[in-house]
C-alpha positions as CSV (number, residue, x, y, z in Angstrom):
1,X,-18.3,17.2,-19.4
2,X,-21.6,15.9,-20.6
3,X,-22.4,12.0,-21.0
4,X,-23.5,10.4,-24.2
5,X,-24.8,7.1,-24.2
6,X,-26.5,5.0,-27.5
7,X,-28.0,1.7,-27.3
8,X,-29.3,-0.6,-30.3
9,X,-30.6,-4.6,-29.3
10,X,-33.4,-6.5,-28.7
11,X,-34.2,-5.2,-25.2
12,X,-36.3,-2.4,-24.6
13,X,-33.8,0.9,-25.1
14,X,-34.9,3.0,-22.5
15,X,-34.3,1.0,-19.2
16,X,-30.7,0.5,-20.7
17,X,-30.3,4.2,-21.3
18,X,-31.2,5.3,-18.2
19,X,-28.7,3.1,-16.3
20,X,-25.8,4.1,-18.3
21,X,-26.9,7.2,-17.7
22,X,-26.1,6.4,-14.0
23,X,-22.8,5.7,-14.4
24,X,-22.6,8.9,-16.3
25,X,-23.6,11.0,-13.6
26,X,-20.2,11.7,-12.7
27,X,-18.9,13.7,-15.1
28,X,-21.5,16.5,-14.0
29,X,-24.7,17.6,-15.4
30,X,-27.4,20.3,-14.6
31,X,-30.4,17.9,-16.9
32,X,-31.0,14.7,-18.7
33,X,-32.7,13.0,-21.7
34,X,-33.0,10.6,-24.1
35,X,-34.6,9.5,-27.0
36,X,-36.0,6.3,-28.9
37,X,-37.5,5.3,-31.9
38,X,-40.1,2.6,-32.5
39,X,-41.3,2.3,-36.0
40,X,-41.9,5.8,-37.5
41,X,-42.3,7.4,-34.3
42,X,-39.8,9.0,-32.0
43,X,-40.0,9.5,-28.7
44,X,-38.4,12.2,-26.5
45,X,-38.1,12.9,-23.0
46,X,-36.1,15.6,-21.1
47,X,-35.6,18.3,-18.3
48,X,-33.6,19.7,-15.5
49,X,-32.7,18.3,-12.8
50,X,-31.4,15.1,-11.0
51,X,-32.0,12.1,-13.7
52,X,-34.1,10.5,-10.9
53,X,-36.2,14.1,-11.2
54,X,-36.5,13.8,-14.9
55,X,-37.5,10.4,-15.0
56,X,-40.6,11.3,-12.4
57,X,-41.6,14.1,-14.7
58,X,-40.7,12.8,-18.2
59,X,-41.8,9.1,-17.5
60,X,-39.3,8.4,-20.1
61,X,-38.5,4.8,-18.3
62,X,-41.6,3.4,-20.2
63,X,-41.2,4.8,-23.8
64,X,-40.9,2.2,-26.2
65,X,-38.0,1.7,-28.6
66,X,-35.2,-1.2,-29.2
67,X,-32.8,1.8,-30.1
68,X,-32.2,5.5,-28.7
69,X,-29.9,7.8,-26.8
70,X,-29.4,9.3,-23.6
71,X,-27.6,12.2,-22.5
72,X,-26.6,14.1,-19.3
73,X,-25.5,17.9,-20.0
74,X,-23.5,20.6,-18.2
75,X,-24.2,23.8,-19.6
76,X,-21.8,25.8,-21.9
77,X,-24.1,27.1,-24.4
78,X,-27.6,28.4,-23.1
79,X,-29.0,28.3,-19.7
80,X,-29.6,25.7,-17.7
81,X,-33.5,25.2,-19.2
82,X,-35.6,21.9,-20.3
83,X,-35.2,23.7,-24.0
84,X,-31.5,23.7,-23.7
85,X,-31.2,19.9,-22.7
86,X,-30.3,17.2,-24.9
87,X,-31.6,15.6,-27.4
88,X,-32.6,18.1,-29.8
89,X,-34.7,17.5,-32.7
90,X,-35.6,18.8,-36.4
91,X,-38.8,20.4,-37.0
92,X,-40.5,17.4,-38.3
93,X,-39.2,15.3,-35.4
94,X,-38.0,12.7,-37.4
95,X,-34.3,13.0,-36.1
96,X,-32.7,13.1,-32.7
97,X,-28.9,14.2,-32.0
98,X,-26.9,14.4,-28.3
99,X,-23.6,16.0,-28.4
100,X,-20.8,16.5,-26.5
101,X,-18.0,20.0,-27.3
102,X,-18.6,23.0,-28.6
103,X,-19.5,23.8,-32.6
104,X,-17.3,26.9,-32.8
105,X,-19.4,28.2,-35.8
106,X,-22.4,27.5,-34.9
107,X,-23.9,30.9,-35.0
108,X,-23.0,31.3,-38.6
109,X,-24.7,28.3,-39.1
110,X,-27.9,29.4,-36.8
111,X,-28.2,32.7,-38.9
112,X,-28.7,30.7,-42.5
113,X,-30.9,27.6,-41.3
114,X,-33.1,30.3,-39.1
115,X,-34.2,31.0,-42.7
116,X,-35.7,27.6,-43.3
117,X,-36.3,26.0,-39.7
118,X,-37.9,27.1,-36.0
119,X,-34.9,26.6,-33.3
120,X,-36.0,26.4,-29.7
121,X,-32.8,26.5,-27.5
122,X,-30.0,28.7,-27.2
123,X,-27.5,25.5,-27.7
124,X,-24.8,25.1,-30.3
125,X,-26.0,21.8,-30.8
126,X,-29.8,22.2,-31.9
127,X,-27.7,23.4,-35.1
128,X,-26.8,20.0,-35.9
129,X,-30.2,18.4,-36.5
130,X,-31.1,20.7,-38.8
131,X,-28.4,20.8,-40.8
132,X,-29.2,17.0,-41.3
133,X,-32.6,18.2,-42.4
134,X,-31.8,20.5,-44.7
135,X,-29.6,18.1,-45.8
136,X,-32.0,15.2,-46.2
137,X,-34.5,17.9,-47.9
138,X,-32.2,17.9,-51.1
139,X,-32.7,14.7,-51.1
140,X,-29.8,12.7,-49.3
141,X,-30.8,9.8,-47.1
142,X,-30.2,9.8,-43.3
143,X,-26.3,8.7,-43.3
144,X,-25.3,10.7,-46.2
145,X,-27.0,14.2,-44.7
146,X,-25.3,13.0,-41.5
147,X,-21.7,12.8,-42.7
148,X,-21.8,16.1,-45.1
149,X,-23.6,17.7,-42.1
150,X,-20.5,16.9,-39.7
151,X,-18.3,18.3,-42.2
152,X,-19.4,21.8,-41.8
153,X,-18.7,21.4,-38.2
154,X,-15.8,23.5,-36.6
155,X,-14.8,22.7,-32.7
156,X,-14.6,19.7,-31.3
157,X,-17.7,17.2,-30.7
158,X,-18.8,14.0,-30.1
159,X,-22.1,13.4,-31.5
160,X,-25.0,10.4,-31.4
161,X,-27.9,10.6,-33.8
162,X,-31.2,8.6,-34.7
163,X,-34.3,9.5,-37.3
164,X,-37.2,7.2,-38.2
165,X,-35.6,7.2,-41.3
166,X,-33.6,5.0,-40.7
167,X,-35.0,2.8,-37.8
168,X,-32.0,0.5,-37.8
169,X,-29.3,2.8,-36.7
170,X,-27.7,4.9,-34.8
171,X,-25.1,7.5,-36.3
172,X,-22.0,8.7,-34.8
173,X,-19.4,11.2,-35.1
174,X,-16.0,12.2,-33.1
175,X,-13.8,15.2,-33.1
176,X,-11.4,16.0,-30.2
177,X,-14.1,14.5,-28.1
178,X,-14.2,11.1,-27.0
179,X,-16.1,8.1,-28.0
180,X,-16.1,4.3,-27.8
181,X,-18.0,1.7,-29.0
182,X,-19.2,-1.6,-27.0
183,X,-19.6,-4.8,-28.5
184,X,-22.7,-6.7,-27.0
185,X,-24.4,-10.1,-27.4
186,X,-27.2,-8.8,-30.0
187,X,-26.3,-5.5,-28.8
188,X,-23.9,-2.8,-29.9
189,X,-23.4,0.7,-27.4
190,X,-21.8,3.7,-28.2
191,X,-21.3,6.3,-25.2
192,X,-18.0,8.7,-23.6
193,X,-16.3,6.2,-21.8
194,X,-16.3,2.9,-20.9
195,X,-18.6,3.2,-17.7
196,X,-21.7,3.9,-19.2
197,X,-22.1,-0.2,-20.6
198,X,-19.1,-1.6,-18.3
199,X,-22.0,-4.0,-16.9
200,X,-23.4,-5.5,-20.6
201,X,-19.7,-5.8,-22.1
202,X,-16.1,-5.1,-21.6
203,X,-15.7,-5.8,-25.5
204,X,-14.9,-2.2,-26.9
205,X,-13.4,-0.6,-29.8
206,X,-12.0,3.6,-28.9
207,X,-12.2,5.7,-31.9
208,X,-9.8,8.0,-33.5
209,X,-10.6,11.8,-34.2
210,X,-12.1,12.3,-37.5
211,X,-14.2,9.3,-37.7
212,X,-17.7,8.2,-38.9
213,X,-19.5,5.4,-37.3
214,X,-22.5,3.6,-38.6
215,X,-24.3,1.3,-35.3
216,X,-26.5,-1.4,-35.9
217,X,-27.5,-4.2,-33.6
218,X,-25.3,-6.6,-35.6
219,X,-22.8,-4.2,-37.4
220,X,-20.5,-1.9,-36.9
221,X,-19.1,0.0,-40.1
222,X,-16.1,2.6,-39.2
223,X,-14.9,5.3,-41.9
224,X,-12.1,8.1,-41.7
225,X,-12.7,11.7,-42.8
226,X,-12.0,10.8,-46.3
227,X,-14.9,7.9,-46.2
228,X,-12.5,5.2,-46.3
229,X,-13.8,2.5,-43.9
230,X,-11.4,1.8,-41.3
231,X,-10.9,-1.9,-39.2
232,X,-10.9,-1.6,-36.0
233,X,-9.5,-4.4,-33.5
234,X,-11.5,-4.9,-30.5
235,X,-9.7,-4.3,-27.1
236,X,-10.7,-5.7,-23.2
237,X,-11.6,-3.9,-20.9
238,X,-9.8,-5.4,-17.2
239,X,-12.6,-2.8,-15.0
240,X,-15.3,-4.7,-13.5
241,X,-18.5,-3.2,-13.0
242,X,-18.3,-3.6,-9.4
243,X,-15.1,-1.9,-8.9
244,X,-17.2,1.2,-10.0
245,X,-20.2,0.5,-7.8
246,X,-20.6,2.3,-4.4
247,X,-21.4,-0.4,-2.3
248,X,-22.1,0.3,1.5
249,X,-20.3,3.5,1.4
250,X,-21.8,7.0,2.0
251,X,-20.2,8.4,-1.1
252,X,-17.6,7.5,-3.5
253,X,-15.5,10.1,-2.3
254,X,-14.8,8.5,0.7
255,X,-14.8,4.5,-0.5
256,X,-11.9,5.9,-2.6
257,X,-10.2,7.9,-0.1
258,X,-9.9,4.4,1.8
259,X,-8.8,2.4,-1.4
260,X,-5.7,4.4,-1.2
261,X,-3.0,1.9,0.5
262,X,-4.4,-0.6,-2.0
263,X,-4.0,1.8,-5.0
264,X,0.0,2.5,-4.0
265,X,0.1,-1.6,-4.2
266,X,-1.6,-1.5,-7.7
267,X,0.4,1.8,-9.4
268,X,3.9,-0.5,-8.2
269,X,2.7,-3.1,-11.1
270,X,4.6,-1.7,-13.7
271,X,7.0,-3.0,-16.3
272,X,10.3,-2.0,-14.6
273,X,12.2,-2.0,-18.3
274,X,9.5,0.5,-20.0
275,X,10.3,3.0,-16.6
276,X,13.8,2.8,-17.3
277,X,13.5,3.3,-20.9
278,X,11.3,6.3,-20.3
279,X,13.9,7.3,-17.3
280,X,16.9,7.3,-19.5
281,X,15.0,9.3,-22.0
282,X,14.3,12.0,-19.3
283,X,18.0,12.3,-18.5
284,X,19.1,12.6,-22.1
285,X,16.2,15.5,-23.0
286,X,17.6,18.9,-23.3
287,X,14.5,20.0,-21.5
288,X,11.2,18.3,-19.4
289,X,8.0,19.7,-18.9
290,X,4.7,18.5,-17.3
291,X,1.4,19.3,-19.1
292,X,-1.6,18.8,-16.5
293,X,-4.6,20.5,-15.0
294,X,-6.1,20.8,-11.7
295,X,-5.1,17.7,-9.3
296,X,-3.0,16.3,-11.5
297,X,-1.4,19.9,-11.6
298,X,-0.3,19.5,-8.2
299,X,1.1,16.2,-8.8
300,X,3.3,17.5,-11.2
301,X,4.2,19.8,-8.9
302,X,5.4,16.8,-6.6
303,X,6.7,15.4,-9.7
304,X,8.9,18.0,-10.3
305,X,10.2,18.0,-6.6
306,X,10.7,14.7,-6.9
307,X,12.9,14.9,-9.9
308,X,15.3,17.1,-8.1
309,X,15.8,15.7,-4.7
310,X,15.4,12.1,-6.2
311,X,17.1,12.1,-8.9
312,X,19.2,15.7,-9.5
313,X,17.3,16.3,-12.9
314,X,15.1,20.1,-13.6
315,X,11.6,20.2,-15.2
316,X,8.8,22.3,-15.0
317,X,5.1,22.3,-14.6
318,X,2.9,24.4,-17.4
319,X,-1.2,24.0,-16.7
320,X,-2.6,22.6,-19.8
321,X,-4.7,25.5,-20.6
322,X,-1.5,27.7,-20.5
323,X,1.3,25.5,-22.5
324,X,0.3,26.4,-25.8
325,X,1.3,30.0,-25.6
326,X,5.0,28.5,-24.5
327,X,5.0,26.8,-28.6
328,X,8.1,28.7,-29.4
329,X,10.1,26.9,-27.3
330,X,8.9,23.6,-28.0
331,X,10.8,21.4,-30.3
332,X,12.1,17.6,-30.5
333,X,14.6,18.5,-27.7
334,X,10.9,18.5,-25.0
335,X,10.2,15.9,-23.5
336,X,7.0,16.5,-22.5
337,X,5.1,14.2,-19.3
338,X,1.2,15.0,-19.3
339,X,-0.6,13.9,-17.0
340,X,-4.7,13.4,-17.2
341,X,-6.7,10.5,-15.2
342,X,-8.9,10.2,-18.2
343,X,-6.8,11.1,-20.4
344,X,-9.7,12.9,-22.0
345,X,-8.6,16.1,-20.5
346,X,-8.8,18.7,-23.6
347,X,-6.6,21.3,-22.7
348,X,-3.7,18.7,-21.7
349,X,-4.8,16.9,-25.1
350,X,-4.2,20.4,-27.3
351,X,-1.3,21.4,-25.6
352,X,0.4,17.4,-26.6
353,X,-1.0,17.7,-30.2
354,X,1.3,21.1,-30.0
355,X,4.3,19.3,-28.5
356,X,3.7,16.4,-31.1
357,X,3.7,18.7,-33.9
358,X,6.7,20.8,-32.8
359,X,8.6,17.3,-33.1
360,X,8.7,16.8,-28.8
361,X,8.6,13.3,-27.2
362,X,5.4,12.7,-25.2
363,X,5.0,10.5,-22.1
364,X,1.9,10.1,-20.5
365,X,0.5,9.1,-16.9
366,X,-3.2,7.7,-17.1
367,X,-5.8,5.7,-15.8
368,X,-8.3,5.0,-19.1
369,X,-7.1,2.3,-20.9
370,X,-7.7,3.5,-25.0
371,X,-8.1,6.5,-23.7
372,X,-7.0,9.7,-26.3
373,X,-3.6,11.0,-24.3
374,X,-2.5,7.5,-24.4
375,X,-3.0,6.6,-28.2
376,X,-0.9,10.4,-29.1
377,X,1.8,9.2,-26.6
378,X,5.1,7.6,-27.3
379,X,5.1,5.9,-24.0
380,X,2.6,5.5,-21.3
381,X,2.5,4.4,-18.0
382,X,-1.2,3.2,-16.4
383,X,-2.5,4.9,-12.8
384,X,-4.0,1.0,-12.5
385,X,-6.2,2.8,-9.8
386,X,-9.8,1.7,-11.1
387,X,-12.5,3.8,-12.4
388,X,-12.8,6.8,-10.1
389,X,-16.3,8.2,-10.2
390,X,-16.3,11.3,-7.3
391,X,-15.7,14.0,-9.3
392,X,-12.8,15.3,-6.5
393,X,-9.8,13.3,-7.4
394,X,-8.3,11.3,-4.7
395,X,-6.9,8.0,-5.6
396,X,-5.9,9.0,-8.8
397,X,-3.4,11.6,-7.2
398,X,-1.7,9.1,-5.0
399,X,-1.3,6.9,-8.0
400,X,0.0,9.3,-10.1
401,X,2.5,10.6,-7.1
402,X,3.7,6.8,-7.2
403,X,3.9,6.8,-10.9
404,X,5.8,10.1,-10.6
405,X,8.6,8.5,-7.7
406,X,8.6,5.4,-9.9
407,X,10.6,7.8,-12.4
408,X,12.3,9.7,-10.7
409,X,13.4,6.6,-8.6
410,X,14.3,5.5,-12.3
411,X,16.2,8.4,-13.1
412,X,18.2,8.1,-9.9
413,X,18.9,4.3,-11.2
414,X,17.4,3.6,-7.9
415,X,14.3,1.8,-8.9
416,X,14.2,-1.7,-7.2
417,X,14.6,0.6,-3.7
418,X,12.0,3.1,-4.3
419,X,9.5,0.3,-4.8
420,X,10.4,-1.0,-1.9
421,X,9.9,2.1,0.2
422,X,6.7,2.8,-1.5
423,X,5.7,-0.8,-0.8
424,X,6.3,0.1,2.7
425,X,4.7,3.1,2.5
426,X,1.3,1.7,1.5
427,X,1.2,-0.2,4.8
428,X,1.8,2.5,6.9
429,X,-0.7,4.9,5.2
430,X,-3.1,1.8,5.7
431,X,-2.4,1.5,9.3
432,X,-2.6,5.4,9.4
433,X,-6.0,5.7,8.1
434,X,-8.8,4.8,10.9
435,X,-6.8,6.9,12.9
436,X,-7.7,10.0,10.8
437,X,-11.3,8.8,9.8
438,X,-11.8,8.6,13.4
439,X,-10.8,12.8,13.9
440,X,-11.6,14.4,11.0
441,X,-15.2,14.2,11.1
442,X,-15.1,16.6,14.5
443,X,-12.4,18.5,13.2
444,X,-14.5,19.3,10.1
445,X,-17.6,20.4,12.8
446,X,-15.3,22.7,14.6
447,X,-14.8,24.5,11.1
448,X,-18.2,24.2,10.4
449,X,-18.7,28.1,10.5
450,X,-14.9,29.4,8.7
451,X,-15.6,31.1,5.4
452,X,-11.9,31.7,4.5
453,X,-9.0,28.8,5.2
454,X,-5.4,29.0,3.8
455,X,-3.2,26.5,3.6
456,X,0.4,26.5,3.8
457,X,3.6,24.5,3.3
458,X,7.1,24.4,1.5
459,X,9.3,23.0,-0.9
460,X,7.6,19.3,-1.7
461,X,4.7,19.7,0.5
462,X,3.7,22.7,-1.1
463,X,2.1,20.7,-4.0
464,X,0.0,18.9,-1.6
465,X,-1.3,22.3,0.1
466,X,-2.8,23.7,-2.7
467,X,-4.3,19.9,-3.5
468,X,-6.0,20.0,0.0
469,X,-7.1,23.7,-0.7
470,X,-8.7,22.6,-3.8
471,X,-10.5,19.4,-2.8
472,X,-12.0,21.9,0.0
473,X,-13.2,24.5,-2.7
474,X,-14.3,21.3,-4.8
475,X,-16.7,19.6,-2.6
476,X,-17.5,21.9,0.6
477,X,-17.6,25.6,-1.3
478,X,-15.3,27.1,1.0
479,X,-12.9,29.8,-0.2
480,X,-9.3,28.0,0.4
481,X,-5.8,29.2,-0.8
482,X,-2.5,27.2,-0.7
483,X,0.6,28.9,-1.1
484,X,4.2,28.3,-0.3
485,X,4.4,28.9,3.3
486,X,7.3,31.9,2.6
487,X,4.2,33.9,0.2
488,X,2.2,35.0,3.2
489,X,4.3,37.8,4.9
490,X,4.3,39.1,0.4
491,X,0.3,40.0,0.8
492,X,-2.0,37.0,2.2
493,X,-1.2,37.8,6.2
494,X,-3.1,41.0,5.2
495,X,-6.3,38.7,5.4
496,X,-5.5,37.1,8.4
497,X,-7.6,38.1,12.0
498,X,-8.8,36.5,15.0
499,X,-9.8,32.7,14.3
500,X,-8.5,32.8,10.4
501,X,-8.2,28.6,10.1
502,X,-4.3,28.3,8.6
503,X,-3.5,24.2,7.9
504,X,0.0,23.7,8.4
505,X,1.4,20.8,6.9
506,X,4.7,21.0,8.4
507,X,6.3,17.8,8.9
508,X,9.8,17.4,10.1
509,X,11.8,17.1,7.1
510,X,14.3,19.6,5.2
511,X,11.3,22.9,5.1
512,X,10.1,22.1,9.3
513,X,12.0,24.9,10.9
514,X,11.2,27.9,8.2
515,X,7.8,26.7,7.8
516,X,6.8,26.8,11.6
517,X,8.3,30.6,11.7
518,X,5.5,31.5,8.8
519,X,3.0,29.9,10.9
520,X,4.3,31.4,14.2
521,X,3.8,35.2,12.2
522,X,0.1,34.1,11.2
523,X,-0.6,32.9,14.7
524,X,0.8,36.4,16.3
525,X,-2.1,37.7,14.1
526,X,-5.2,35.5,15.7
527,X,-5.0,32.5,13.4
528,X,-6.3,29.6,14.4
529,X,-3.8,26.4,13.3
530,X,-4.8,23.3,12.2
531,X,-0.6,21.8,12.0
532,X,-0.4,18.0,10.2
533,X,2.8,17.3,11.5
534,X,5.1,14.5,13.0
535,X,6.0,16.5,15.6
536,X,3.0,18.4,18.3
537,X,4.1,22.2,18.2
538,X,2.8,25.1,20.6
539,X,2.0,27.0,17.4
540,X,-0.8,24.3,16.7
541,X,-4.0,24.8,18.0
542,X,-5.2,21.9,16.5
543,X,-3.2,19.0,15.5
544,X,-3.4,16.2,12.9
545,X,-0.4,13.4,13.3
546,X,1.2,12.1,10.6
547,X,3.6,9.1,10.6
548,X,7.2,9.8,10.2
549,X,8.6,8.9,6.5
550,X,10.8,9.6,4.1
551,X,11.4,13.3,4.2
552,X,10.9,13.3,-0.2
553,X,7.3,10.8,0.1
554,X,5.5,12.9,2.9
555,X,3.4,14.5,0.4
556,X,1.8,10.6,-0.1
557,X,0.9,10.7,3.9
558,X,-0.2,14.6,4.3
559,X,-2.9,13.9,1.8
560,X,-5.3,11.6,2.9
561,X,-5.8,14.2,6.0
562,X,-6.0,16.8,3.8
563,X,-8.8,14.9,1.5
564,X,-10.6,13.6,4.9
565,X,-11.1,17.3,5.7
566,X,-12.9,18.6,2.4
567,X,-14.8,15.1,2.8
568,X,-15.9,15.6,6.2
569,X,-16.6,19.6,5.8
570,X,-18.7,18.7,3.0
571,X,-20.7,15.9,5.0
572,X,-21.1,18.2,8.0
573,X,-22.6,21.0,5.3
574,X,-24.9,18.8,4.2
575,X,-23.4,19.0,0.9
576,X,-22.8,16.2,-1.8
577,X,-18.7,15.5,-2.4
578,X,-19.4,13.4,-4.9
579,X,-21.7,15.4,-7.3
580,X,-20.4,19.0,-6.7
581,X,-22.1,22.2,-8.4
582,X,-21.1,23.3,-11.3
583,X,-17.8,20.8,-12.0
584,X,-17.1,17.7,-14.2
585,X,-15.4,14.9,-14.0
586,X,-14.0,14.8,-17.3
587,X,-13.2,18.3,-18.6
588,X,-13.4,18.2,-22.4
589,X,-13.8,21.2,-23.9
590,X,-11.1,24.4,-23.4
């Protein structure tokens, strides 16, 4: 969700703010600001907007300052307004906080401090500054109204402060939100992931809910919730910069689209006796459930598939936001596999806390290194994918389908093969790929004008149908529904007429024969059908080839076509895929 970024060194604050702010643009945000202090003076700039907009009206680039923070938000409390951006200050504008979450109490809060001081936004976070003050007015000094103040907080936040104060410092909190620290040549930064410094350090240190942090240039002092300090071990970081830049691509969506066959290669590096461990473990649970949202939802879904064909075992797939009201029936007999590319993903994070606590195993598939889902798990296996900055997910769901057939491969004590075939596999998607770059863009102008497409598909493939659905909805804003190719005669072939777009994915394997009879019914109705096939069919009005695979590892094949179209119908819309309205990368509040 929102970006935080602090800086403290002997460079000038602002430039550096404002380029990890860059690499924070990602996650999604509607404004932008930061904030420096120089002396006894603090300086503030902020607004809607693109942060290229908010520099030209700010002209924040030049304020002066070797400390300060930066923030991008995206709106959950208050409108979209230049009052409601971040940072927010105390009346006296001696101190400046950013903050990432939601302060569940906060109105209680707002109605006693209204009393004393003038609030100007609507957020939940203005609250937090002046509760420092009023703090600081009995007479505490800057880090002791800091900590007290965060322990009246309820939610979950992540939380940067500075005040003239204390000219030397920058003050930091985290609850259920992350943060991590990175460890500079006379420099020390503080921001929500590793991206925002990645090109100053790849020296960090990821914090644990519940702690306090006290930044200097030279310093870094760590304490629990019970003010005992805390030593924390630095870790390195193996992401360079460049992997993360865009280089002479368009967009990112598309660079990482094309990384793909390279990404299989990289998610097959993994130590073979940790994916057995975890695969006897699997087949010894009374009971397996994935924990995911969104993409990584749908490659559950595959997961679970996967499982079955590969290697005769049952599980099911609960979205994050949904597992906690299935507690009851959680207990150390779950194993529970939750899946997050971030791993920063708070509804995924709640419902494993829940699992943890009901005594369940927890196995985890993600790409940040540190990251929180991998420190609660009690085995994890790394995507290995590189930092993936569209906000659409694309290379992250192929690694985490190979990650998923590395398992079930595992379970089927079949593992040395399935790499093999997945090995394979990378090469022929490779080879695959120039082939469909070359169509879809045409493909995507032939749809330029459908308000309405549904996609359909069975058994394993279904996953990847409402995957290609959603990356459509994502990044072009077209109203797209996946279902299981056997759903539409139960309601949806009511909204079917005369040049309704239906994508088939339909390749010959075990679900070819059914499927095609559902398409042949929507066709009978005036659909117009895109089929991604193996095989050309009359039914298809247009059609997409796919290379012929393994029946279980089409779903790795049907969706870089599937991605290529959302792409495509975006670029053809004149829309932005990588910085789509209203989403976020990282989704850390419920």
């Amino acid at each position: 969700m929102c970006g935080l970024i602090g800086y403290i060194g002997k460079e000038q604050a602002a430039p550096i703010l404002l380029d990890a702010l860059t690499r924070l643009e990602y996650r999604g945000y509607d404004s932008a600001g930061l904030a420096t202090v120089d002396g006894s003076t603090l300086y503030l700039g902020k607004d809607v907007g693109k942060l290229t907009e908010v520099m030209g009206k700010c002209d924040i680039a030049r304020v002066p300052g070797r400390i300060g923070i930066g923030h991008v938000r995206w709106a959950t409390h208050g409108a979209v307004t230049r009052e409601n951006a971040h940072p927010h200050c105390d009346d006296r504008s001696q101190i400046a906080v950013i903050h990432n979450g939601i302060i569940e109490n906060y109105a209680e809060i707002k109605a006693r401090l209204s009393r004393k001081y003038c609030f100007k936004s609507e957020t939940d976070t203005e609250v937090i500054p002046h509760l420092i003050r009023e703090y600081m007015d009995s007479g505490m000094p800057f880090e002791s109204a800091f900590f007290e103040a965060t322990k009246e907080l309820q939610g979950s936040y992540a939380i940067l402060a500075v005040s003239t104060t204390a000219p030397d410092r920058i003050l930091a909190a985290r609850k259920e939100s992350p943060l991590v620290i990175g460890l500079g040549e006379d420099a020390n930064y503080i921001g929500s992931d590793v991206l925002s410094f990645l090109p100053y350090t790849r020296r960090v240190i990821f914090l644990d809910d519940g702690e306090r942090i006290i930044l200097t240039r030279d310093t870094i002092e760590v304490y629990d919730e019970k003010g005992r300090e805390v030593t924390k071990t630095p870790t390195p970081v193996n992401w360079g910069w460049r992997e993360s830049a865009k280089g002479d691509y368009d967009h990112f969506m598309i660079k990482e689209i094309k990384e793909q066959p390279q990404v299989i290669r990289q998610a097959l590096v993994q130590d073979d006796q940790l994916l057995m461990k975890m695969a006897i473990d699997i087949l010894h649970a009374r009971e397996i459930v994935f924990v995911a949202c969104g993409t990584s939802r749908h490659a559950a879904l595959v997961g679970r598939y996967a499982f079955s064909k590969i290697g005769r075992t049952f599980s099911e797939v609960i979205m994050g936001s949904e597992f906690g009201y299935f507690s009851e029936s959680v207990d150390k007999g779950t194993l529970v596999i939750a899946i997050s590319q971030s791993g920063e993903t708070a509804d995924v994070l709640n419902g494993v806390r829940l699992a943890k606590a009901n005594g369940a195993t927890v196995f985890s598939l993600v790409n940040v290194m540190g990251s929180s889902l991998a420190r609660l798990s009690d085995h994890v296996l790394y995507l290995n994918c590189g930092p993936e900055i569209g906000v659409a997910a694309t290379k992250s769901f192929t690694a985490e389908l190979v990650l998923l057939y590395l398992l079930a491969f595992g379970i089927s004590n079949n593992l040395t093969e399935g790499k093999r075939m997945l090995r394979e596999l990378s090469s022929v998607i490779e080879a695959d790929l120039p082939h469909h770059i070359m169509e879809m863009p045409s493909l995507a102008e032939r749809m330029g004008d459908k308000k309405d497409f549904y996609y359909l598909a069975r058994g394993i493939n279904f996953a990847t149908a409402i995957e290609g659905a959603l990356k459509l909805k994502e990044v072009a804003y077209v109203h797209a529904e996946g279902m299981p190719a056997g759903e539409l005669k139960h309601g949806t072939l009511a909204l079917i007429e005369d040049g309704t777009p239906i994508v088939a994915i339909c390749p010959t394997d075990y679900t070819y024969f059914d499927t095609i009879a559902n398409v042949a019914e929507a066709k009978a109705r005036g659909a117009h059908v895109i089929g991604i096939s193996n095989a050309n069919e009359c039914a298809f009005d247009e059609y997409v080839r796919i290379p012929e695979v393994e029946e279980v590892l089409y779903p790795l094949v049907t969706a870089v076509p599937l991605q290529l179209l959302a792409y495509y119908s975006a670029v053809v819309r004149g829309l932005d895929p990588d910085k789509p309205r209203n989403l976020a990368k990282s989704v850390t509040v419920k």
